[in-house]
C-alpha positions, 0 to 999 in steps of 0.5 A, spaced: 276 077 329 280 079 323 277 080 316 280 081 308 275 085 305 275 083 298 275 086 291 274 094 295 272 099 290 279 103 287 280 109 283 280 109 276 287 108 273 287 115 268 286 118 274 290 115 278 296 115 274 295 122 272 297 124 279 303 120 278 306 125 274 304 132 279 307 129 284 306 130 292 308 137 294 303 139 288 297 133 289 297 136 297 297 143 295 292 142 291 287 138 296 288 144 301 293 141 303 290 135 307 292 128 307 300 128 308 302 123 312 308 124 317 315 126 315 318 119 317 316 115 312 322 116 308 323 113 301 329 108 301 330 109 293 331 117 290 329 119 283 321 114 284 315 117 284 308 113 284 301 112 285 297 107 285 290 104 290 291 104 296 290 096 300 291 096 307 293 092 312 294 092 320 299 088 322 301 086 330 307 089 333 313 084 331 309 079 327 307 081 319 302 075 318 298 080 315 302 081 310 302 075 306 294 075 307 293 082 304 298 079 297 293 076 295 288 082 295 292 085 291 292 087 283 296 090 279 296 097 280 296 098 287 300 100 293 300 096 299 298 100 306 301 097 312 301 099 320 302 095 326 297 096 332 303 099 335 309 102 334 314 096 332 320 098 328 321 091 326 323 089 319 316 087 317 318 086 310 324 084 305 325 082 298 321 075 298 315 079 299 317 084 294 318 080 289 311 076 290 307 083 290 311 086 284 310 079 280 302 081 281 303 088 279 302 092 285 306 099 285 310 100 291 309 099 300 308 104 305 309 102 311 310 105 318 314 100 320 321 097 318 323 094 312 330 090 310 334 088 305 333 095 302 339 094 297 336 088 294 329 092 294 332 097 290 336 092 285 330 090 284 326 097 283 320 095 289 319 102 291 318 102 299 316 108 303 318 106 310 318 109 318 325 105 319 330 100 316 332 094 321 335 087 320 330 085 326 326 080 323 318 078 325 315 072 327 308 070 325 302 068 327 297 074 329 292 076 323 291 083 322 286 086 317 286 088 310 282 093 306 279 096 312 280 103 314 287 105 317 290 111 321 297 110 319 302 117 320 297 121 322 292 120 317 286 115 316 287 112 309 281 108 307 281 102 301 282 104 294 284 112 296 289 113 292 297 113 295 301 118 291 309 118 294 316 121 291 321 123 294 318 128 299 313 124 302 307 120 301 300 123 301 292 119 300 287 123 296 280 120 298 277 115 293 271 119 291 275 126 291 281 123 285 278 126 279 276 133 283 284 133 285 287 131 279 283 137 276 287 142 282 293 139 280 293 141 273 290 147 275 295 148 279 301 146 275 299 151 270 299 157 275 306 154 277 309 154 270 307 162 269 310 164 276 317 160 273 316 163 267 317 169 271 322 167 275 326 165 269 325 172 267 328 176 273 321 178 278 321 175 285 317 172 289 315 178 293 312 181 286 310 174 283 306 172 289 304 180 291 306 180 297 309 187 297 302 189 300 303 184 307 309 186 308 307 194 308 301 191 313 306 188 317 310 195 318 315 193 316 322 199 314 327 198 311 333 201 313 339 203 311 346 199 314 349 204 316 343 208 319 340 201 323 348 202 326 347 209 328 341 207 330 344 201 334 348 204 338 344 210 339 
């Protein structure tokens, strides 16, 4: 039998909107590099980058019923979490519902699946990060869940993670862990902007990030051109 659970706990926004701004290489980086959902999910818009409260949703293969339901449980602030229960390459969502989920302030969609009327999406600067695009529409009738615990990508994102996605991807920070990532990724940042001061300076990676010391444990020798020829034909 489907359930909506309602009103689940989210993140608070300070947090969440200030891992908007380091963005998902840094925000994974800083979780250990965990909760990187799958490189196809790709964005359809360049230059967007977000974070909000995850609502999620399980939607039947061919049929986005789910969808329309979850609209309602959603607030400002949130991202919409959408996978089927089996793969479906369907365009599940389009402008319509874009505009209902934007008028409630809700950040974006992430969904393993398709989507379509991408040009009016981006018109309309609805951020969505999807499996496909298609023209095939869905049908409507089967019911889903909403704002349970879903595997999507290959991770499981739980109602209220926090979903932060750009350009090079999409990764979920778990609820509970938001303020403890935050802080490694302000951590990280700052370490990050001492090495590209260092960069910009002249020094290489091998120096920034002392890697002289693994590549002499490796044995590796370096050999001058015209010797390694000799050394070649030898």
């Amino acid at each position: 039998m489907p359930v909506v659970v309602t009103n689940p706990p989210r993140a608070d926004r300070e947090t969440v909107d200030a891992l908007a701004a380091y963005g998902v290489a840094t925000v994974h980086e800083a979780q250990n590099r965990i909760g990187l959902l799958g490189s196809h999910l790709t964005p359809i818009q360049h230059g967007v980058r977000i974070a909000g409260n995850a609502v999620t949703v399980t939607v039947a293969p061919g049929d986005n019923t789910t969808i329309g339901v979850a609209v309602e449980q959603c607030a400002e602030g949130d991202v919409l979490v959408v996978a089927p229960t089996a793969p479906c390459d369907m365009g599940y969502f389009g402008d319509l519902l874009a505009t209902s989920l934007k008028a409630r302030g809700v950040r974006g969609l992430v969904i393993e699946a398709g989507v379509r009327d991408v040009a009016d999406l981006n018109e309309m600067d609805f951020p969505v990060w999807s499996k496909a695009v298609s023209a095939e529409g869905t049908g409507k009738g089967t019911v889903g869940d909403v704002n349970v615990p879903i595997s999507i990508a290959g991770r499981i994102v739980n109602p209220g993670d926090v979903i932060v996605a750009d350009d090079d991807g999409v990764v979920a920070v778990p609820r509970l862990r938001a303020a403890a990532v935050l802080a490694a990724s302000s951590a990280r940042e700052e370490k990050e902007s001492k090495a590209r001061a260092r960069y910009q300076a002249g020094e290489i990676a091998l120096d920034v990030n002392n890697m002289r010391p693994m590549v002499e444990k490796a044995g590796t020798r370096y050999v001058d051109y015209e010797d390694w020829v000799k050394e070649q034909q030898a």
